[in-house]
N, C-alpha and C positions, 0 to 999 in steps of 0.2 A: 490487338495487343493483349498479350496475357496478363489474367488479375495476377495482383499478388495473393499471397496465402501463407498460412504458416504449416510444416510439419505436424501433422498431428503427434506423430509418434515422440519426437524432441519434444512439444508441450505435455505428451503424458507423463514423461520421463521428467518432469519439473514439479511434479503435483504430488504435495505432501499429503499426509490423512488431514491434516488440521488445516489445509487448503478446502479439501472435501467439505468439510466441518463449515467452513466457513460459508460457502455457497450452497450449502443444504439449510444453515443459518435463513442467508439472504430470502431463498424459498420459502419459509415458515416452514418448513419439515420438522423443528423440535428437534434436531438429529441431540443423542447421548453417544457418548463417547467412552471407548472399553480399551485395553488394551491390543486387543488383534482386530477391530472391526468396531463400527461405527451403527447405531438403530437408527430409524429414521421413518417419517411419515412414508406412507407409499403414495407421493405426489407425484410419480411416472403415471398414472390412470386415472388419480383424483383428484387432481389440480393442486396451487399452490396452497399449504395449509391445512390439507384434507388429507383422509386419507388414517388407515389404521397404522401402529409401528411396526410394520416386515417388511419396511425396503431395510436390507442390510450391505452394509458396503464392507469387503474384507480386504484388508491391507497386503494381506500376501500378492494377492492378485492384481488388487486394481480395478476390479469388478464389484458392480452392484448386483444384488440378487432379489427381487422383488418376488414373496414367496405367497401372491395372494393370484396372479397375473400376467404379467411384465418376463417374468423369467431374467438370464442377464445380461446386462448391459454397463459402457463403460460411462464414462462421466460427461462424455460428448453427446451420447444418447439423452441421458436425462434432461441435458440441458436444451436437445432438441426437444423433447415430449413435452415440458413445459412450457416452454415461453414459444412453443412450434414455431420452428424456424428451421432453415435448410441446417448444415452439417459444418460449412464453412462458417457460416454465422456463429454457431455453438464455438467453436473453436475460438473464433476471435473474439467473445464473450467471453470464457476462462481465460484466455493469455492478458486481456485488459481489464479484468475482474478482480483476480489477483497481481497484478501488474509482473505477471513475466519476464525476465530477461533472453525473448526467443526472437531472434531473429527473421523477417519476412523472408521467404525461399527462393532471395533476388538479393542484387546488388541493393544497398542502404542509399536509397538516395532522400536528401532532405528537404529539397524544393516543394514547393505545396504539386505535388505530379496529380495527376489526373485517376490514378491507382490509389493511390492512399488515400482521394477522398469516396472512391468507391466502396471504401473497407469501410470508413466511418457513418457513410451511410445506409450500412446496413442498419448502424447502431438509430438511425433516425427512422428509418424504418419497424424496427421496435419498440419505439417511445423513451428508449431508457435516454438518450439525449438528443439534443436537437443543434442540427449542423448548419452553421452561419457562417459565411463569411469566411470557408474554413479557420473556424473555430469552436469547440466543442461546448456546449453548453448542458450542465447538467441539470436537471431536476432541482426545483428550488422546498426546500421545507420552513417549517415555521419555527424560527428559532426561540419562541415565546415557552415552546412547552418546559425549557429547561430554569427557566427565571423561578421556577416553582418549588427548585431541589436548594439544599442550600450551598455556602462558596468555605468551606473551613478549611482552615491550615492542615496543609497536607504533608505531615510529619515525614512520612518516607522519603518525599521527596525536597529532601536537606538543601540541595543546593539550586533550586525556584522559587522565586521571590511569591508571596500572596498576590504584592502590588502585579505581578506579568499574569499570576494564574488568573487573577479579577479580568486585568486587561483582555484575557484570550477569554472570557466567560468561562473558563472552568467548574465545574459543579460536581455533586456530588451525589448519589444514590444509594442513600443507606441501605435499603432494604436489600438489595443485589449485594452490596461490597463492592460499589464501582464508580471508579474517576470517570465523569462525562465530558468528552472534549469534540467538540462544537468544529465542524468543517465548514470553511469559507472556500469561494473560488476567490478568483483575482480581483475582481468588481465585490469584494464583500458577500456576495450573498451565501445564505447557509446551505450547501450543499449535501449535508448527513452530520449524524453523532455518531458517533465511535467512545466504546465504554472499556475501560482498562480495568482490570482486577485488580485490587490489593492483597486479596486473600489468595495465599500462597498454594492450598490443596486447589483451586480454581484453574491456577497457572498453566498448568497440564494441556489444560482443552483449552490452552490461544488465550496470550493475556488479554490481545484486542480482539473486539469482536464488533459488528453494531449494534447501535442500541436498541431495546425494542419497549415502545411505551403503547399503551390503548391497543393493541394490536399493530402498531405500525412500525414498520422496520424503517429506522432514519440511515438509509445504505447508499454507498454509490461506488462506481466505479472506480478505485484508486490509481487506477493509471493516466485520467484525465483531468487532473488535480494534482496541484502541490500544496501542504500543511505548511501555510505560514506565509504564502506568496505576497499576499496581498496586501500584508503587514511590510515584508523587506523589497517588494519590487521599485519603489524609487532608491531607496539605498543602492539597490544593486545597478542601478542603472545611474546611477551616482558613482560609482568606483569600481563599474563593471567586472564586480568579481558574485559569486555563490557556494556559498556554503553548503552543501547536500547532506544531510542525514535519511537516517531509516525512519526514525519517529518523531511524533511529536513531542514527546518531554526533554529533544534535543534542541528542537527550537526555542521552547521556554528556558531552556538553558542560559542560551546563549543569549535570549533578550535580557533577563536575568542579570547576567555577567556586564553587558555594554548596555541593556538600555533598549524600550521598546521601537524608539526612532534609528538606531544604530543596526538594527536584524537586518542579515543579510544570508539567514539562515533559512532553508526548507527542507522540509521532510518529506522522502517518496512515499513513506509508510510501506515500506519493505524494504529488500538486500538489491534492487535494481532500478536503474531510471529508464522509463519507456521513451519513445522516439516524443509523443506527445508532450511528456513533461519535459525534454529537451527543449521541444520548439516552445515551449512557455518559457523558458528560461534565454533564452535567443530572442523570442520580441519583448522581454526585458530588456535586451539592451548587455546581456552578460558578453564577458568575450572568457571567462577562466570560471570554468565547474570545479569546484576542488570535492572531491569525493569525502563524507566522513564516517565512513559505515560502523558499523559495531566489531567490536574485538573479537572474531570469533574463533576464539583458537586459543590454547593454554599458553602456548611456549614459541614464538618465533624460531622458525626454522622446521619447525613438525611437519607433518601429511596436512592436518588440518590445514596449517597457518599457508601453505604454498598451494590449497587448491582457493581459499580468500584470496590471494593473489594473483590467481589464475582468472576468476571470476572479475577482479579490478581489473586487469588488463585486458580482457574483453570489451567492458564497459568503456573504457577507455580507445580499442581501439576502433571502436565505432562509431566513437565520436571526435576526437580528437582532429581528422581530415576539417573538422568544421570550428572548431573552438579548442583555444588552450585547456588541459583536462589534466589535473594533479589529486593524489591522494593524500590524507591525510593516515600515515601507517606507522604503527608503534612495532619497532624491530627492535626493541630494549624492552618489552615486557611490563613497561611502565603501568600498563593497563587489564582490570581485571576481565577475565573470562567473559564475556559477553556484552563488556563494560561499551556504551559509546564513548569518542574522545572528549566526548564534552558532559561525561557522569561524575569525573574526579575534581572537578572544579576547574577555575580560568586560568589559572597556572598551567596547568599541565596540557590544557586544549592550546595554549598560545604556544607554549613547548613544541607540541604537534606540527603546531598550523604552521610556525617561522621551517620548521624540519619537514614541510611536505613533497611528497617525489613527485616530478611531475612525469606524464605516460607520454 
């Protein structure tokens, strides 16, 4: 029987510079960030962390150029030469790295098949998680190093209560300029820190990034993980409904608004839900995903606004065959440019929610 696999060429064609950014992060490469191309350790030769700055990655292309060595290579390479692993591996390392919305290069089936757990244990095969019971388990860290930063009211963010930001351990990192927000899997345990900028010249090069303390990068795979699960999975399996956002400051939102025991809210932490955050969302107990992604588009009816529409109904049509699947979509403009539905307050998110289309 043939594996599944994904297109390389469609997952290159999904990869942002500040995608690059992020998984040159992951490596300890130190990658700096310029307007046409990106520096970075030369960890194609010298392993993770090491390494002088002449890997240079140029955005035109898509190409790395390692100018000490290596010569160049695409981002599938690298990620072979480091964590040495075959080609397919690399690949499905990016696509669940950054949680991609790319489709296996096969009919979607969602049954625990015998294919799909061969793709995830490659990932066990790499140490980065460990496969049970088809179920993914990530790498646990020590959630103590953050009890050390302190917990202050966080001005910008007007509309989360301290009492939810305490409750999610939220902290704070003077010396960076960065909100520390603490990752749980579904049994509670802390799977990574993830550190968001307030400082607006920062924003450029990716609000979120992880975080990196003593040398350790607190990182993990976002596509095998939901922000917030752990918190709303009896709720949702309570009134079998799910709330999907991009981020986590939509979930403090929304506990914020109802109430920490009332979240029925998660975050993919990005613009797509992978098949794995599906199936977490399915042995919850959900039978209705309602999509709440970010506003990303000026004017309802534009190029932008209809290719966000394009992207929802993807998402939607691939999963839908399996579970009721609605959006949550502002075609009156109510919402500012990049806004989630749930930045303008519980007014306007109920507004939403009661007006959502279903796919």
């Amino acid at each position: 029987m043939r594996e599944l696999g994904y297109d390389k060429a469609k997952v290159k064609e999904s990869i942002e510079p500040e995608n690059v950014y992020d998984i040159l992060e992951y490596f300890g490469a130190e990658p700096e960030m310029y307007s046409d191309y990106i520096i970075s350790r030369t960890i194609c030769h010298n392993g993770i962390g090491e390494g002088s700055k002449k890997l240079y990655y140029y955005f035109e292309n898509s190409m790395f150029n390692c100018y000490t060595e290596c010569g160049a290579f695409d981002i599938f390479e690298l990620v072979e030469k480091v964590k040495n692993i075959d080609l397919n591996s690399a690949i499905y390392f990016v696509v669940n790295f950054l949680n991609l919305q790319i489709d296996l290069d096969n009919d979607i089936d969602l049954k625990d098949s015998q294919e799909d757990w061969k793709i995830f244990n490659r990932y066990k095969e790499q140490k980065d998680v460990t496969v049970n019971d088809n179920t993914i388990e990530l790498p646990e860290y020590d959630r103590s190093i953050i009890q050390h930063y302190p917990q202050p009211i966080i001005s910008s963010w007007s509309n989360i209560s301290k009492e939810v930001c305490d409750f999610a351990q939220i902290h704070y990192d003077p010396l960076g300029g960065n909100i520390l927000i603490p990752h749980f899997d579904q049994n509670d345990r802390c799977v990574g820190i993830r550190q968001r900028t307030i400082i607006k010249e920062q924003e450029k090069k990716g609000k979120y990034k992880p975080w990196r303390v003593h040398g350790e990068l607190y990182n993990h795979a976002l596509g095998f993980n939901l922000y917030g699960l752990n918190w709303a999975k009896e709720r949702i399996r309570e009134i079998q409904t799910a709330v999907v956002a991009e981020s986590e400051k939509s979930v403090l939102a929304y506990m914020s608004y109802y109430g920490t025991g009332n979240n029925i809210c998660v975050a993919t932490c990005g613009s797509s839900l992978s098949k794995y955050q599906f199936k977490l969302l399915k042995d919850a107990g959900c039978k209705e995903i309602v999509i709440a992604f970010d506003h990303d588009f000026d004017e309802y009816g534009s190029d932008e606004s209809l290719k966000v529409e394009e992207k929802i109904a993807k998402i939607g049509n691939k999963y839908k065959p399996y579970m009721n699947m609605s959006v949550v979509f502002d075609r009156e403009n109510i919402l500012e440019y990049k806004a989630s539905p749930l930045d303008q307050g519980k007014d306007v998110f109920m507004y939403l929610f009661k007006n959502r289309i279903m796919l």
